[in-house]
DOPA-428296 format. One line per field, with one value per atom (N, C-alpha, C, CB): residue number from 1; residue in one letter; atom name; x, y, z. Coordinates in nm, 3 decimals, m for minus. Glycine has a CB too. Layout:
n = c(NUM; ...)
res = c(a; ...)
atom = c(CA; ...)
xx = c(X; ...)
yy = c(Y; ...)
zz = c(Z; ...)
! end
This chain:
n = c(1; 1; 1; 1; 2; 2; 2; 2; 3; 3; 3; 3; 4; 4; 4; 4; 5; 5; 5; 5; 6; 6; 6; 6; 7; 7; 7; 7; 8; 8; 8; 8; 9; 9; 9; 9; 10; 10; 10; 10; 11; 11; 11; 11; 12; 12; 12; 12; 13; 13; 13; 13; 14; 14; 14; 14; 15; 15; 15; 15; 16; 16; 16; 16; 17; 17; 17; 17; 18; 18; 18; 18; 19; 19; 19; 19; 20; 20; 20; 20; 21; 21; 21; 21; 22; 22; 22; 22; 23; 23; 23; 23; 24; 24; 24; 24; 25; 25; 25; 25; 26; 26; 26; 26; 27; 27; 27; 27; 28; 28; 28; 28; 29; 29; 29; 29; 30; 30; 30; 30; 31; 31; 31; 31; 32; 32; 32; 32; 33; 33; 33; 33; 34; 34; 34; 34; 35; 35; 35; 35; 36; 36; 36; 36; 37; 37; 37; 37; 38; 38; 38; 38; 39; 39; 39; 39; 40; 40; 40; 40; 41; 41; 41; 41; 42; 42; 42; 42; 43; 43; 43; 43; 44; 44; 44; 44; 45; 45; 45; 45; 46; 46; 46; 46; 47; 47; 47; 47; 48; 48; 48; 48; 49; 49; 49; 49; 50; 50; 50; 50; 51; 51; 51; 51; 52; 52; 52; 52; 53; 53; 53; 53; 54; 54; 54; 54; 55; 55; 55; 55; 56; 56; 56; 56; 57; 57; 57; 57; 58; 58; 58; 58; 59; 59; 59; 59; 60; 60; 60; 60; 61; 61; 61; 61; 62; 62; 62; 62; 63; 63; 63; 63; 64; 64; 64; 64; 65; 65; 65; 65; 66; 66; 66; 66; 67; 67; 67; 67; 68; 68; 68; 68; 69; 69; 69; 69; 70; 70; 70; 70; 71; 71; 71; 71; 72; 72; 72; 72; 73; 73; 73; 73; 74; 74; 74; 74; 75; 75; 75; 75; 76; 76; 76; 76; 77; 77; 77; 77; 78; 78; 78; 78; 79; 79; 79; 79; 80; 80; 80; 80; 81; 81; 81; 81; 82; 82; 82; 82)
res = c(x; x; x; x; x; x; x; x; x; x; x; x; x; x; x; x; x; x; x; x; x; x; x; x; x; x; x; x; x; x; x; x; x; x; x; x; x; x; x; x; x; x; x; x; x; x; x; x; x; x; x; x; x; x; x; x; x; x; x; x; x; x; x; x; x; x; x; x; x; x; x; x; x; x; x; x; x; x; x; x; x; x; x; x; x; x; x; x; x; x; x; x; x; x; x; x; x; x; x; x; x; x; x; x; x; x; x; x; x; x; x; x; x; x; x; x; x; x; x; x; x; x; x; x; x; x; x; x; x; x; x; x; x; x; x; x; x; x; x; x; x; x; x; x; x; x; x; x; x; x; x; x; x; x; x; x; x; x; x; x; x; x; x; x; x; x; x; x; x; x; x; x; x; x; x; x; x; x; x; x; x; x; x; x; x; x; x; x; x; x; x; x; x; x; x; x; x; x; x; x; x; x; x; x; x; x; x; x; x; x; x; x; x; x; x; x; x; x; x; x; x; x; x; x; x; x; x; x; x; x; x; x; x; x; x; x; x; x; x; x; x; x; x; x; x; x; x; x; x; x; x; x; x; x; x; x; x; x; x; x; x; x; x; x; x; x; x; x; x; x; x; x; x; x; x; x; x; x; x; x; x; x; x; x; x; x; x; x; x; x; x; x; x; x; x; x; x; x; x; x; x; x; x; x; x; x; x; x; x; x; x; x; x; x; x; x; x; x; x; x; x; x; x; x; x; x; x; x)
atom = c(N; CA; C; CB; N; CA; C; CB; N; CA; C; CB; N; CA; C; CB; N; CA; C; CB; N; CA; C; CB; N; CA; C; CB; N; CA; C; CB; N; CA; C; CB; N; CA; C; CB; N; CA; C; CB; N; CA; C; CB; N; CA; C; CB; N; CA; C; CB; N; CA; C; CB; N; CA; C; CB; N; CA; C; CB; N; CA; C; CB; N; CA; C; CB; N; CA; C; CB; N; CA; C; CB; N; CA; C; CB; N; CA; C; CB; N; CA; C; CB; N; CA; C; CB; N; CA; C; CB; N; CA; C; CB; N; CA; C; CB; N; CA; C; CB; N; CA; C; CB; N; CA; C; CB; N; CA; C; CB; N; CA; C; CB; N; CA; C; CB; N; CA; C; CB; N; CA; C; CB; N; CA; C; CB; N; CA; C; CB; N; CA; C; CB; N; CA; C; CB; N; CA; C; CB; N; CA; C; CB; N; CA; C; CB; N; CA; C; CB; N; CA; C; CB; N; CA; C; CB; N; CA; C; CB; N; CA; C; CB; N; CA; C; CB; N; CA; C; CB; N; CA; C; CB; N; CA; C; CB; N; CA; C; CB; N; CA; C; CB; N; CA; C; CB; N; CA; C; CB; N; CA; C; CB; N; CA; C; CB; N; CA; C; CB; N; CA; C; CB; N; CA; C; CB; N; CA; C; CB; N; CA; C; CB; N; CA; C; CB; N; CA; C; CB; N; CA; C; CB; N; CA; C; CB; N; CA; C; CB; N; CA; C; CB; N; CA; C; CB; N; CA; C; CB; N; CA; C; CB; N; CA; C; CB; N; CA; C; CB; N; CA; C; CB; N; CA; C; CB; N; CA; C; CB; N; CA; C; CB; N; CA; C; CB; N; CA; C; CB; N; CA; C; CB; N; CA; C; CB)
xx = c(m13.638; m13.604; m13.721; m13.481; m13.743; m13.835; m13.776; m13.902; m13.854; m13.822; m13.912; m13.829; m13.870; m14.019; m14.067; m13.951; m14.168; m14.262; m14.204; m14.513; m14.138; m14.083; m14.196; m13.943; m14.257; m14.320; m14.248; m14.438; m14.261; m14.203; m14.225; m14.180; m14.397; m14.465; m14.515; m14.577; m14.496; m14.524; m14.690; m14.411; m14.741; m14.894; m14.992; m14.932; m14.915; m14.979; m14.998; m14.905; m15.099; m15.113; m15.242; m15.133; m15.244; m15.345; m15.453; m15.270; m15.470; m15.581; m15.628; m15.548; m15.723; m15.788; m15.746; m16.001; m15.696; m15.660; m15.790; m15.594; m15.736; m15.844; m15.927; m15.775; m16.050; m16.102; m16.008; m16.298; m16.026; m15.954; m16.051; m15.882; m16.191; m16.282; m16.345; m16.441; m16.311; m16.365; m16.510; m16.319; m16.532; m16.752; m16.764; m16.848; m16.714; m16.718; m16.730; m16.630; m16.640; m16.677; m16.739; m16.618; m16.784; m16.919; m17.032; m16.955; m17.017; m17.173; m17.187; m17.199; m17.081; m17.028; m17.091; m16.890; m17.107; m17.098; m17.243; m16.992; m17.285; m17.418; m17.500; m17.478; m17.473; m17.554; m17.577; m17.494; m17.431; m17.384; m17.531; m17.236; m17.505; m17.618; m17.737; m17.611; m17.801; m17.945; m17.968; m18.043; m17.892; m17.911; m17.966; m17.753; m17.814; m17.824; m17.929; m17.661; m17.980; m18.121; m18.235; m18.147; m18.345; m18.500; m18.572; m18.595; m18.685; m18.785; m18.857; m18.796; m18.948; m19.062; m19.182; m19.065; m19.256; m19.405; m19.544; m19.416; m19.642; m19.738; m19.809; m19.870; m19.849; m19.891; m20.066; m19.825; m20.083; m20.246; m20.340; m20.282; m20.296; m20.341; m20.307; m20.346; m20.383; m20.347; m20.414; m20.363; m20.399; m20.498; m20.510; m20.417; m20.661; m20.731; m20.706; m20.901; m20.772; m20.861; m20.882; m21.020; m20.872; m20.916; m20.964; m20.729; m21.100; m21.140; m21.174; m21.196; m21.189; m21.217; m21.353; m21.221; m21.382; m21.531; m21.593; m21.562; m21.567; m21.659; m21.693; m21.626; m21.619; m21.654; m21.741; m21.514; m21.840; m21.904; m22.066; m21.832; m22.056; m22.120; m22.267; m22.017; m22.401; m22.525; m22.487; m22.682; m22.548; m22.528; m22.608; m22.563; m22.677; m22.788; m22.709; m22.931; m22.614; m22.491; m22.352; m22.437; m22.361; m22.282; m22.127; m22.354; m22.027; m21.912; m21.827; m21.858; m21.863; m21.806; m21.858; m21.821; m21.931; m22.054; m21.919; m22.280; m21.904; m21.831; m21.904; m21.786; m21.792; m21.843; m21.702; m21.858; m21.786; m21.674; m21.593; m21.756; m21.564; m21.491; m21.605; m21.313; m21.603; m21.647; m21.646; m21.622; m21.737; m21.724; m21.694; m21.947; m21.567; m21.550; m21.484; m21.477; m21.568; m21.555; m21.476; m21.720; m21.392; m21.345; m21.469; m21.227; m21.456; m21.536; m21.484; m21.562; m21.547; m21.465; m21.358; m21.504; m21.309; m21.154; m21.072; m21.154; m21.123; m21.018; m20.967; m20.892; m20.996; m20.959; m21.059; m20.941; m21.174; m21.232; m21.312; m21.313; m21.307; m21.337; m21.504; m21.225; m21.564; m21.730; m21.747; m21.827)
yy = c(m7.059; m6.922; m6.853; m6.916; m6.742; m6.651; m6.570; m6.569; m6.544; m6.495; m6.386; m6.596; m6.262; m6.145; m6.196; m5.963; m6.155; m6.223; m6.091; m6.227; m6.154; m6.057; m6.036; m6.125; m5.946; m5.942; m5.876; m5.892; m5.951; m5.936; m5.869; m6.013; m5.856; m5.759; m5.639; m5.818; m5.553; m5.411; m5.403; m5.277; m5.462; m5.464; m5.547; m5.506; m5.612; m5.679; m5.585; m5.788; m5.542; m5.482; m5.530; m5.290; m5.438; m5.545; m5.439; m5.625; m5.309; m5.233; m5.248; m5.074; m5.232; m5.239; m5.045; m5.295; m5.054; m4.921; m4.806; m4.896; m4.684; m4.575; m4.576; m4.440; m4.525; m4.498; m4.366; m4.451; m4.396; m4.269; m4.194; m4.301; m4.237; m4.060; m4.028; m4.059; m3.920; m3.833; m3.832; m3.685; m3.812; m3.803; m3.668; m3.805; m3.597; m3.502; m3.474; m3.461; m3.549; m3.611; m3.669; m3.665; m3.739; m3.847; m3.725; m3.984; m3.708; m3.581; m3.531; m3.461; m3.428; m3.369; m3.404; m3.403; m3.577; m3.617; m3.645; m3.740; m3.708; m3.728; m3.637; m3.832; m3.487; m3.364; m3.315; m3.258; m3.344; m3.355; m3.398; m3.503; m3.522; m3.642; m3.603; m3.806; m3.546; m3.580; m3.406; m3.657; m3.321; m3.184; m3.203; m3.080; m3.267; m3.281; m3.410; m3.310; m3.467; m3.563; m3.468; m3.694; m3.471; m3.387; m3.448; m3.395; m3.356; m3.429; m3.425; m3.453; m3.581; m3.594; m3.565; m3.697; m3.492; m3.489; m3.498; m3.372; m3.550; m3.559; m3.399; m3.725; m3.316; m3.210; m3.289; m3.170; m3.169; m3.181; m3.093; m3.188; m2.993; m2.869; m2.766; m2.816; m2.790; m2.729; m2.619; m2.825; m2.490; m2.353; m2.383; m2.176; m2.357; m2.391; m2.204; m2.478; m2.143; m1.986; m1.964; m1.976; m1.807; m1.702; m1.579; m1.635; m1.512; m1.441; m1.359; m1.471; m1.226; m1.098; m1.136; m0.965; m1.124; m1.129; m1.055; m1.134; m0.894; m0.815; m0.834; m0.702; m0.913; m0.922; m1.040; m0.947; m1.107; m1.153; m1.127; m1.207; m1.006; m0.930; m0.934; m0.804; m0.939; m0.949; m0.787; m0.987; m0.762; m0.637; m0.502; m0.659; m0.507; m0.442; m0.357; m0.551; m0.431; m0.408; m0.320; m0.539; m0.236; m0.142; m0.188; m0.028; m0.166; m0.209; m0.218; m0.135; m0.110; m0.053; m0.105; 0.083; m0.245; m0.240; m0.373; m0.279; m0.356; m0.430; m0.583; m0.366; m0.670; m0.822; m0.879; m0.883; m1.019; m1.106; m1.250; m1.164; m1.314; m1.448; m1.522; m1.541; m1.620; m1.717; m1.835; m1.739; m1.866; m2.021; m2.142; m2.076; m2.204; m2.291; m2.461; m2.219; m2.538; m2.660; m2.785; m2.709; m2.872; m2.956; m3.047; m3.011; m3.177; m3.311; m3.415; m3.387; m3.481; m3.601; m3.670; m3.676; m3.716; m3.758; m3.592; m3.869; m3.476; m3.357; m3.358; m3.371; m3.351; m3.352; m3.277; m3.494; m3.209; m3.149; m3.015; m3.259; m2.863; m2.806; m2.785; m2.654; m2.747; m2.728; m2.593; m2.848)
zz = c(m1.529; m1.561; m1.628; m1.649; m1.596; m1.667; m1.760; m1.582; m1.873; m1.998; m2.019; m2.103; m2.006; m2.116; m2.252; m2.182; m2.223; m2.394; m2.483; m2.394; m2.575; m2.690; m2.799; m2.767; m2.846; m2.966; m3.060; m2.958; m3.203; m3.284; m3.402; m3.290; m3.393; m3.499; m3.454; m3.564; m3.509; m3.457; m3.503; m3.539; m3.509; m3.500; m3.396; m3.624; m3.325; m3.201; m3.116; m3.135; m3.093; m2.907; m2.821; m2.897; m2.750; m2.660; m2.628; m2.497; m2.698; m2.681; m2.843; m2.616; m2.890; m3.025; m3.076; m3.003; m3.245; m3.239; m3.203; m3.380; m3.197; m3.225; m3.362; m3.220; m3.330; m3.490; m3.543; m3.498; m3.674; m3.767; m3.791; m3.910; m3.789; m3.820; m3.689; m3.957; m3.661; m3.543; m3.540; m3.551; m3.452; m3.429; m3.479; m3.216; m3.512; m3.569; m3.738; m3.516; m3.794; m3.943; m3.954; m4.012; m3.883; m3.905; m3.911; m3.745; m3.799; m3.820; m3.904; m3.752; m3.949; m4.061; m4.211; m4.055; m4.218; m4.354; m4.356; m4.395; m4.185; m4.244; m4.224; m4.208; m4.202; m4.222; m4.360; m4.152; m4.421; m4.595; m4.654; m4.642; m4.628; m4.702; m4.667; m4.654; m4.556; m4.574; m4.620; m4.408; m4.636; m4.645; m4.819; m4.602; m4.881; m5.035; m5.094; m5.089; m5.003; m5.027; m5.015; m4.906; m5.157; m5.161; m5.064; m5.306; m5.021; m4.958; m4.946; m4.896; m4.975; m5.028; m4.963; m5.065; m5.019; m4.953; m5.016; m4.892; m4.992; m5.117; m5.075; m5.118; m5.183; m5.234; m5.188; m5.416; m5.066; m5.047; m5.086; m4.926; m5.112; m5.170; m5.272; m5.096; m5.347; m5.497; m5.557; m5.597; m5.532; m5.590; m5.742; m5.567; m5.753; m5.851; m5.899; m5.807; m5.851; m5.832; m5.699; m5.901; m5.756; m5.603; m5.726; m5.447; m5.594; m5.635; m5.560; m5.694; m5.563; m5.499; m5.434; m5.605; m5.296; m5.251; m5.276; m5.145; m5.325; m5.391; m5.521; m5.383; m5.571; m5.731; m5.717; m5.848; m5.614; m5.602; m5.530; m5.581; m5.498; m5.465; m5.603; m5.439; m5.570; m5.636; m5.693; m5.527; m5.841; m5.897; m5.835; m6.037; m5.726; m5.697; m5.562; m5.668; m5.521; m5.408; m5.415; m5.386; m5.367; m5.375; m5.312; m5.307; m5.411; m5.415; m5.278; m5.507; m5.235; m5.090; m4.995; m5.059; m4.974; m4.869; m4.826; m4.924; m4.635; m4.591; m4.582; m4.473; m4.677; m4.705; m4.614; m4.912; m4.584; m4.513; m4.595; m4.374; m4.595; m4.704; m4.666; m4.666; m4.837; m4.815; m4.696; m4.897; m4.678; m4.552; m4.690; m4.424; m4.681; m4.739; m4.655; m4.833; m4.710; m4.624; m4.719; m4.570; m4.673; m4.741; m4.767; m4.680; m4.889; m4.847; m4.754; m4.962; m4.743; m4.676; m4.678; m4.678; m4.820; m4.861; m4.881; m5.043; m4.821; m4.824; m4.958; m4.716; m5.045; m5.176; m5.284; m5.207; m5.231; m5.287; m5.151; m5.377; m5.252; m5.131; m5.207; m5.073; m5.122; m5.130; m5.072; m5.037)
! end
């Protein structure tokens, strides 16, 4: 004689359940987290001074006379400008 398999615990099944957080809360949380995490960067450049190119102008030179910017070059480790 054949018999149906009775189960007796209401927690046996034969598919694994659904997840309870949606891909949507997941995203959600880890947009949260990296929004409210700082971020780090090392500082390569740091203003010392700036100065007017006419106020560099030789005294013999008339204020108004069209000047262009300094040519300024880094050194080699970029950590000092020349």
């Amino acid at each position: 004689m054949w018999f149906p398999q009775i189960r007796w615990l209401p927690f046996e099944q034969e598919t694994p359940p659904a997840p309870r957080h949606s891909a949507l809360f997941v995203l959600t949380a880890a947009l949260a987290a990296s929004v409210s995490l700082p971020a780090h960067a090392d500082m390569m450049f740091n203003r010392v001074a700036s100065f007017a190119v006419a106020g560099n102008l030789p005294a013999d030179v008339e204020k108004t006379t069209p000047t262009s910017s300094e040519i300024i070059t880094a050194s080699e480790d970029g950590m000092t400008l020349v």
